[in-house]
N, C-alpha and C positions, 0 to 999 in steps of 0.2 A: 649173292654177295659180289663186293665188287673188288677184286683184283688189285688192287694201288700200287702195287710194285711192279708190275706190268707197264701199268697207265702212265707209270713215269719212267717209261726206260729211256734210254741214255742216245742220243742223237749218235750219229757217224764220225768220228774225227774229224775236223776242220768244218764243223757246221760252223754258222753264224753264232755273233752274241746273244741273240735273239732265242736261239735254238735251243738252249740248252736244259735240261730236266737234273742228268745225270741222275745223284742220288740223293733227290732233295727232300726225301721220305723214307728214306731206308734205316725202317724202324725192326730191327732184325733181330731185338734182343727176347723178344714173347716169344715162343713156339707155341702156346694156344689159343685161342679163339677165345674174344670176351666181346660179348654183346655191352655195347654201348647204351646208357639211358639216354631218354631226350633230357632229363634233368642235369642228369651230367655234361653233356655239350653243352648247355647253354654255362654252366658254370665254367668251365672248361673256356669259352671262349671271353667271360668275365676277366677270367684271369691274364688269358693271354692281354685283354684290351690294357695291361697293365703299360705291356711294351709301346703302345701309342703314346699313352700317356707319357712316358719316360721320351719315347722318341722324338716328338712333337707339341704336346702338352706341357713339356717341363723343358726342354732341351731348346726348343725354336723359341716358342710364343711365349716364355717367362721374360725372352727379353725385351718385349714391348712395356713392362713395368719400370722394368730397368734402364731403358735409353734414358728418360729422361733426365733421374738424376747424374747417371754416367757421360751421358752429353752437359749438363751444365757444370759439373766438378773436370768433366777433361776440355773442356772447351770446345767440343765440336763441333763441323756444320751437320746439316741434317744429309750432306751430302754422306757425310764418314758413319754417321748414324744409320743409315739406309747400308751402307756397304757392310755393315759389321753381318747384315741377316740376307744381303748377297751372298759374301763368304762362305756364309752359312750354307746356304742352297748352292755352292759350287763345292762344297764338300759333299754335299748330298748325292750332288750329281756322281761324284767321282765315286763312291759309295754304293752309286744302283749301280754304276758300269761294271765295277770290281765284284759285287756280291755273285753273278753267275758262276762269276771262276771260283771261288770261295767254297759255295755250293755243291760244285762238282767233287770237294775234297769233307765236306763239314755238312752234317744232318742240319737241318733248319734251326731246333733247337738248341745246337751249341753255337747256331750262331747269332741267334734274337738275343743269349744270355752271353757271353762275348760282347756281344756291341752295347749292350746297356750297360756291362762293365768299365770299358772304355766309354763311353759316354757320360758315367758317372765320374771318372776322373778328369774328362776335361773339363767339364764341369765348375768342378773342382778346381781346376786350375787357373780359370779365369778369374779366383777372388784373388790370385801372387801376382797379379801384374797393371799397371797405369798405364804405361806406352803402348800405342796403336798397332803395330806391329804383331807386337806380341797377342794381342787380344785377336786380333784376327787371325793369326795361327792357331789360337784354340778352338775358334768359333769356325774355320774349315774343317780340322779334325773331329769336333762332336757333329758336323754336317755329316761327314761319315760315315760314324759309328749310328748316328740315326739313321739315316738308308738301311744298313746291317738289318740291325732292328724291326724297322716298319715294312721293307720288303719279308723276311722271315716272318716273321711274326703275320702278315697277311695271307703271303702262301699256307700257312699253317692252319689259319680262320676259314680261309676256302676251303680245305679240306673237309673242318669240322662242317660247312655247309655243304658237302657232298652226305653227311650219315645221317642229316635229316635234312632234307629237298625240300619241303614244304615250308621249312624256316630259314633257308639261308639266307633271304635279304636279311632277317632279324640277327642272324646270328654274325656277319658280315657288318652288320650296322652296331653291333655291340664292341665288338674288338676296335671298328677306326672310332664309334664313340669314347672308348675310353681315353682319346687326348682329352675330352671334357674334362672327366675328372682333374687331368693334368694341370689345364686351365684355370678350373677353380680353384684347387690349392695351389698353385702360385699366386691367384690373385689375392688369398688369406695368409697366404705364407710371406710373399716380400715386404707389403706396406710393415706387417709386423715385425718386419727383420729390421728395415729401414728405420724404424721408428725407437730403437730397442737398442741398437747397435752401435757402440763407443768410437773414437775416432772423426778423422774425418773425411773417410773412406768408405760412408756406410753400406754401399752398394758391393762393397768385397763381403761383406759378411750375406748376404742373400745370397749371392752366387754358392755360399759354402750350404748355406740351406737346403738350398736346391740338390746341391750335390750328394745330401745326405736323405733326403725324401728319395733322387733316383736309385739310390744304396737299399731301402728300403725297399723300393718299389720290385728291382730287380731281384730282389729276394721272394716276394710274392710269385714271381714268374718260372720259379724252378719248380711247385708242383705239375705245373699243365705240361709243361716240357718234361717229365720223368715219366706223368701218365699217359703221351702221346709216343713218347719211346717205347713203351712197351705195348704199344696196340702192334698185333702180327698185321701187317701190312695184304694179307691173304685172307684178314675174315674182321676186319674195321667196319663193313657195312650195315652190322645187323643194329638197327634202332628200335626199343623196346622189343624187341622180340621179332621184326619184320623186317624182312630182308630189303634194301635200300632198291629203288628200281634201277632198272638196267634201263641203258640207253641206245638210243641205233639213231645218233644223229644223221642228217643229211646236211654236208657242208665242209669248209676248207676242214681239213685233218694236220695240214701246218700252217704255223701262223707266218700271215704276209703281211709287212707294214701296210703294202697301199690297201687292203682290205679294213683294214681300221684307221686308213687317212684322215677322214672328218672327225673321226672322236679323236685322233691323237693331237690334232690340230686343235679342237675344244677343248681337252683337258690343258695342251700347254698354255691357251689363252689363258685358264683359269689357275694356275700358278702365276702367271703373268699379273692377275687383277688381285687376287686372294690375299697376296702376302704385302699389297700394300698396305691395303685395312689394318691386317693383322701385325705389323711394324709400327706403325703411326697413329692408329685410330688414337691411342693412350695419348701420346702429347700432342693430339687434336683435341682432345677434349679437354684437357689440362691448360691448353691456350685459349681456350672458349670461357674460363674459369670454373670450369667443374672441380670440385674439393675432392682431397684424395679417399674420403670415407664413400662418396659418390662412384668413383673409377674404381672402388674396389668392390664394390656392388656388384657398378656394368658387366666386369671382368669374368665373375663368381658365375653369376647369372647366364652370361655368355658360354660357359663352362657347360653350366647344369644343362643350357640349350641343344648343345652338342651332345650331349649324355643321351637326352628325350628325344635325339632326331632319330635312332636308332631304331626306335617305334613305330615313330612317325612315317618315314618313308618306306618302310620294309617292306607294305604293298604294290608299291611302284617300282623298286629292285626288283621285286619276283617277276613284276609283269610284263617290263619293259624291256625288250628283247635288241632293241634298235639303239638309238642315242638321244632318245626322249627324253629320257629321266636324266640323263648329264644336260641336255640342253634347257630345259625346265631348271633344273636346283640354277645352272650358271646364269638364267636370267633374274631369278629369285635372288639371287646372292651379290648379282649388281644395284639391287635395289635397295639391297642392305647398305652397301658400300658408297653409294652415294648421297642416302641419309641427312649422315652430319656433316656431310661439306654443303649443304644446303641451306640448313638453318643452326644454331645455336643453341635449340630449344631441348632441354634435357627431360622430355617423356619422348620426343622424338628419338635421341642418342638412345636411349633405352628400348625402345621398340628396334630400333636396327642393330642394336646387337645380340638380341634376341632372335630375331631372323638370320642373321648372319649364325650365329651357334647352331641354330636348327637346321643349318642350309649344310654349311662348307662340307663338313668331316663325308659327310651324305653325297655328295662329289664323289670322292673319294672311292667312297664304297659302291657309289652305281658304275664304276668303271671298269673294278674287280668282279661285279655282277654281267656287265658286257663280257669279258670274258668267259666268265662261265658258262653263259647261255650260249657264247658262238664259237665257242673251241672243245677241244675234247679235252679232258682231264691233264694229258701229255704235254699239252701245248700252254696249260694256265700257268704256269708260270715263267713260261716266252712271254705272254700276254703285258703279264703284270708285269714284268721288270720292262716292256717298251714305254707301259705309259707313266711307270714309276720316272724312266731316264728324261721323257718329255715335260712330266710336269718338274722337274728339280730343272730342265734348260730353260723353262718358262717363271722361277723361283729365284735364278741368278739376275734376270730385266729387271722384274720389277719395283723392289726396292730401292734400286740406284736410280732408274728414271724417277721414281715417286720423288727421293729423296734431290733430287734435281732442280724437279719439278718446287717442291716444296719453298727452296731455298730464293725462289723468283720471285715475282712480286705477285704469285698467286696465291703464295704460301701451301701449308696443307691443305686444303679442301682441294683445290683445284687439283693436288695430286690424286685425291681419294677420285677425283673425276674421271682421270689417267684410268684408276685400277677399274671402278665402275664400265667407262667403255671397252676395256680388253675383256671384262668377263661377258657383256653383252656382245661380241661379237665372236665369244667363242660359244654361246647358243645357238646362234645361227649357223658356225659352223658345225658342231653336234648333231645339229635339226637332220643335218644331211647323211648325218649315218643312220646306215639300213643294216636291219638282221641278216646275218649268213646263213645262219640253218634253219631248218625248215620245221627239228625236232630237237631243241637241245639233251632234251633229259631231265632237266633240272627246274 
């Protein structure tokens, strides 16, 4: 059995940001021991992927539906268009910096369901206001509240891929796959609000939809948080009846930024390129003349892909110990992304958002899987909150340069070109990270 309240004891006073575990598992309300199913984790971590979905799914990338009627009813350039989902990612960022301290006072669980609360009212809040100001106040604080969210809610997912070892890329790729689902239903959910919706406002009423699907959703998420509070943090390891293996790595025991240099520098690339696509691709295509029963295909589809990647790549999570599998999806995902600023042709637009859904979220999760394989339990969630902070300072660039970019007389594609080169150059820098341990365990 393996110990987990141990594994995360509490750094020394005045450690670093970086440093800190405190008590971000301290699940003390069992005093017995209950063998975990494999059935049950994988459901368990279905549930949690609830939180991506609200974090990311509904919360960030709903508003790429949205820009465009919000940008032609408020009059915007694509320069204010692009800044609304910077905001965004400069709430995020300030979100992973705050979540450590947070942590040290708040079990993970009350704070993935906290921040989906709060996330569901800003939400919420963005359908009461017209003025630019105000929109982007909301859209920094649900930046926030999703950090909250998606950091928790991953340390958590890592966990459940410590009680069964041999599925954790699968079980790691289920949790950041559920932004899919988030994806798909906002891509079924807006057009239908849009289209349904009195006024001449109609884009305040999808924001309130939205709001109330993350009301929902965040309700879904109080079973896995009630049933991971009560695992004894002293006997969490027994899956089907066999005791989780023990590990006796050999490698760093603290985490040091310049030991994960190349991949933190590759993942920030890959916020840097990711969130252009993902802001803009919609009135890229929409300026191409694709109809909105068409974009709400792309969108769905794009969704379900992100769901299936979870599958797909969980062989290369397990195996990939280095920053292969980050530099592999991030050149994968520039190929997505440069696509339709290429041509016009909509089987083309359709195939690159289909690689792109089956790529990005998979980012995401082979970085928390670097982790795993090159830190000891103690240190995974230093890990995750360095590249969570990198990718949200690489999420604040790129939609303001895209949207920049856009506004020249390159238009959008040329921007999507922007995102395209930043994620190809954060492969190569990935390419150059090497495994630390010799034996992770996992």
């Amino acid at each position: 059995m393996i110990a987990l309240r141990d594994a995360v004891a509490c750094p020394a006073p005045g450690a670093s940001i970086l440093g800190w575990c405190g008590t971000i598992w301290a699940m003390h309300e069992s005093s017995s021991p209950a063998p975990v199913s494999r059935a049950q984790v994988v459901w368990l971590a279905l549930a949690l992927s609830l939180g991506a979905a609200v974090s990311l799914g509904i919360t960030r990338f709903a508003y790429a539906l949205l820009l465009p009627p919000m940008r032609e009813d408020l009059g915007w350039s694509y320069t204010l268009a692009g800044g609304m989902n910077t905001i965004n990612a400069l709430g995020y960022l300030l979100g992973a910096l705050a979540t450590p301290v947070l942590l040290r006072r708040q079990a993970p669980g009350r704070l993935l369901l906290g921040g989906a609360v709060l996330a569901t009212v800003f939400m919420g809040l963005c359908g009461f206001f017209l003025d630019a100001p105000s929109l982007l106040l909301q859209r920094l604080l649900a930046g926030v509240a999703s950090a909250l969210i998606f950091i928790a809610g991953g340390l958590m997912a890592a966990r459940l891929g410590a009680l069964d070892a041999p599925r954790s890329g699968l079980l790691l790729g289920l949790y950041y796959g559920g932004t899919g689902w988030g994806i798909s239903l906002s891509a079924l959910l807006v057009p239908a609000v849009l289209a349904a919706a009195p006024g001449p406002h109609t884009w305040t009423w999808a924001w309130w939809a939205l709001a109330l699907a993350s009301a929902v959703a965040t309700l879904g998420m109080v079973w896995p948080v009630r049933v991971l509070r009560r695992m004894d943090a002293a006997a969490v390891a027994v899956v089907s009846g066999k005791p989780a293996p023990s590990a006796a790595p050999v490698g760093p025991q603290v985490f040091r930024v310049r030991d994960f240099g190349p991949a933190l520098a590759g993942y920030a690339m890959f916020g840097v390129g990711y969130i252009g696509y993902m802001t803009f691709v919609v009135a890229l295509l929409r300026a191409q003349g694709v109809g909105g029963g068409a974009i709400t295909w792309f969108y769905a589809l794009l969704g379900l892909a992100v769901v299936l990647s979870s599958r797909i790549w969980a062989g290369l999570l397990d195996r990939s110990r280095g920053g292969q599998a980050l530099a592999l999806l991030n050149g994968l995902l520039g190929v997505a992304t440069v696509l339709p600023a290429l041509t016009g042709s909509w089987p083309v637009a359709l195939a690159s958002g289909l690689l792109f859904g089956g790529v990005f979220l998979s980012v995401v999760a082979s970085t928390t899987a670097l982790v795993r394989h090159n830190l000891p339990p103690s240190q995974w969630a230093a890990g995750i909150s360095a590249f969570t902070i990198v990718f949200a300072a690489g999420q604040i660039v790129g939609p303001t340069v895209v949207g920049l970019i856009a506004d020249g007389p390159g238009g959008l594609a040329r921007g999507l070109v922007f995102s395209a080169g930043a994620l190809w150059l954060g492969a190569l820098l990935a390419w150059r990270q090497r495994p630390l341990m010799q034996d992770a365990g996992s």
